[in-house]
N, C-alpha and C positions, 0 to 999 in steps of 0.2 A: 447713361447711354442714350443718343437718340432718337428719338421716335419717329423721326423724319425717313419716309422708308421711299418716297421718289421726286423725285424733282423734273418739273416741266417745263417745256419751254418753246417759246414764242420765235418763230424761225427767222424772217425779214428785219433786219434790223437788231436784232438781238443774237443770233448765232452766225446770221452772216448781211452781209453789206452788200447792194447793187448800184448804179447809177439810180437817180432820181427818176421816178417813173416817166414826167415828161419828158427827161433825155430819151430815152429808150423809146417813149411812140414816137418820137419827132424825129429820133437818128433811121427808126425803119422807116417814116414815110420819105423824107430825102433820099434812102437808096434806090427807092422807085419811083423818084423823080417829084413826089408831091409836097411842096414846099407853104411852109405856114406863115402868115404874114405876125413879125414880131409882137404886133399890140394883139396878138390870140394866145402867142406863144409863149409867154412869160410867168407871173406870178399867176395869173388867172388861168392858168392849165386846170381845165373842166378835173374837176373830183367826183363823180357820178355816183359812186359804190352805195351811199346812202340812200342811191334812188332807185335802187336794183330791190326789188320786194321780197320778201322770205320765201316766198314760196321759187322764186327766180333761182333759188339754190341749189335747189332738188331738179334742175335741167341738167341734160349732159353738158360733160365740158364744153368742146367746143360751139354748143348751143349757147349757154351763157355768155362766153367770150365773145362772140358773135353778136350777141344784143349790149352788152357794155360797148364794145369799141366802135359798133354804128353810133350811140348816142354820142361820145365824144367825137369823132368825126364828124357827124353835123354838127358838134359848138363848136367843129375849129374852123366849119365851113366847108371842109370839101365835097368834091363834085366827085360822079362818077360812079362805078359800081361798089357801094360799100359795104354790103356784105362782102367780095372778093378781096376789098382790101381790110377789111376788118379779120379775115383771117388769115390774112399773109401778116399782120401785125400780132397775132395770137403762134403762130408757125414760127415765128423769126425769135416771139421776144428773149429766149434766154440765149441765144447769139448774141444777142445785143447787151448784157445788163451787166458783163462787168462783175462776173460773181466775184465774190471774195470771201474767205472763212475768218472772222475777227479772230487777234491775235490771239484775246484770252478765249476763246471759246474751245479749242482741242485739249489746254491743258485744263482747262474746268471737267469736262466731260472725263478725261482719266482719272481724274480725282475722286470723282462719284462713282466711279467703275470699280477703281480699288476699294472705297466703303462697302459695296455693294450695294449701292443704293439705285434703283429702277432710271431710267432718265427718257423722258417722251417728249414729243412735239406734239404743240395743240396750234394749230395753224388755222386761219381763214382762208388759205389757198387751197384748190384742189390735190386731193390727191397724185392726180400728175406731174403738176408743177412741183411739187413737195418733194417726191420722187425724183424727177428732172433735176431739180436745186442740188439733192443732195450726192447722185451722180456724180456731178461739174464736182464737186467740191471735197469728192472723198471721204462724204462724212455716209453714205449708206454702211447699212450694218452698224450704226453708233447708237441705236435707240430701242428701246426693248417695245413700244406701241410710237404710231405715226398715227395722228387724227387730225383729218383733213376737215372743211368744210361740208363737204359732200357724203362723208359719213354720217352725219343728224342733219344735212339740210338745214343747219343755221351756225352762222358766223357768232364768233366771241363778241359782245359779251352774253349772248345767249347763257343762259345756265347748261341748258342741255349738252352742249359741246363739253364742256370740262366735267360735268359727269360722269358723260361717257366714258371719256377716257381717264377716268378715276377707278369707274368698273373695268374695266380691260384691266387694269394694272392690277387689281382686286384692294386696294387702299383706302382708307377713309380721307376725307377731307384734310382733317387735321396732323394726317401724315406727310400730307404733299408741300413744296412749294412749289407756286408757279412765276416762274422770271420772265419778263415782258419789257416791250418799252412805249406801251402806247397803255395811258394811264386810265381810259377810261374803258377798251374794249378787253387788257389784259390782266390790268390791279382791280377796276373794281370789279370784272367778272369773276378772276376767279377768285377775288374776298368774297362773294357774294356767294357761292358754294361754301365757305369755311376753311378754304385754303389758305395759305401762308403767303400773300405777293409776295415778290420784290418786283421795282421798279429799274429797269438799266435805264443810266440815264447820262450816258459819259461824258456829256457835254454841259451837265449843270446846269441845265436850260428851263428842266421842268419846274413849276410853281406849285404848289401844293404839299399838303398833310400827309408824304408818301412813305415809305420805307424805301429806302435808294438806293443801291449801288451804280458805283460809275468803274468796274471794271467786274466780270464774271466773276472770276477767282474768288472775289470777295462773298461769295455767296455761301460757302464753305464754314463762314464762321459762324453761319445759322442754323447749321445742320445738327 
């Protein structure tokens, strides 16, 4: 029989799909008229999050949101009131983002539901937006604990997040898998608790010593 008594998982990317985040801030700033000159607008779409400090976590939502989207609006260059528009870009973004539930992700989560096996979100997005996402998407009510960023005040791969919601679920380590697709904030944080990764990786793309799947479904066989 096995031991495996819950299974976690990583929500962007891994149980559902959006546009590319620079589509999303660039399709809101066009609807209000502020238009980004293409050589700001392309590959070198500002990534800021690693320059957001730990402690930046523990701010209310839309306080945070509000200091992340002033600093990409000054690298994209705009003018103008930006806090005002930094949180018409925080207000708008899941109008804009194109949610989508991956194919395999509703029949995976039945699968575990019949086992009886616990199933949770460990997100680096707020609460809110976790909420909001799974709203759009039909999947509220699919998860036995939701843990946001803003529950421990530090984003994956922090230890502390995947603990926590190890203790919520009342689990050890070596009970859990946690499925992700970002190798370095989702495999090696929650290995580095004693958890089981797997890596989603449906496009073949990732490089590395990983444990893989490249469709949900497939996770079932580790159980």
């Amino acid at each position: 029989m096995s031991r495996i008594k819950a299974v976690l998982f990583d929500l962007g990317g891994t149980l559902i799909k959006t546009d590319p985040v620079p589509e999303i801030f660039l399709k809101i700033l066009r609807k209000h008229g502020i238009h980004i000159p293409r050589d700001k607008a392309g590959e070198d779409f500002p990534e800021l999050m690693k320059e957001m400090s730990a402690e930046s976590f523990k701010l209310p939502y839309k306080v945070f949101w509000r200091i992340y989207n002033v600093k990409v609006l000054k690298r994209l260059g705009v003018k103008g009131d930006l806090e005002k528009i930094a949180d018409i870009v925080t207000d708008e973004w899941w109008d804009n983002a194109n949610l989508e539930v991956y194919e395999d992700a509703e029949e995976t989560l039945e699968a575990l539901r019949q086992r009886k096996i616990s199933v949770g979100i460990v997100s680096n997005g707020f609460q809110k937006d976790i909420r909001e996402v799974l709203s759009r998407t039909g999947l509220e009510g699919a998860f036995s604990i939701i843990v946001g960023v803003d529950d421990v005040g530090k984003p994956k791969p922090h230890r502390e997040i995947f603990l926590y919601a190890l203790e919520m679920l009342k689990v050890e380590p070596y009970e859990a898998i946690f499925v992700g697709d970002d190798p370095h904030a989702d495999y090696e944080g929650a290995e580095s608790v004693g958890m089981k990764p797997l890596l989603i990786d449906r496009k073949n793309i990732v490089q590395g010593d990983y444990r893989k799947i490249r469709d949900l479904r497939e996770l079932i066989s580790y159980l």
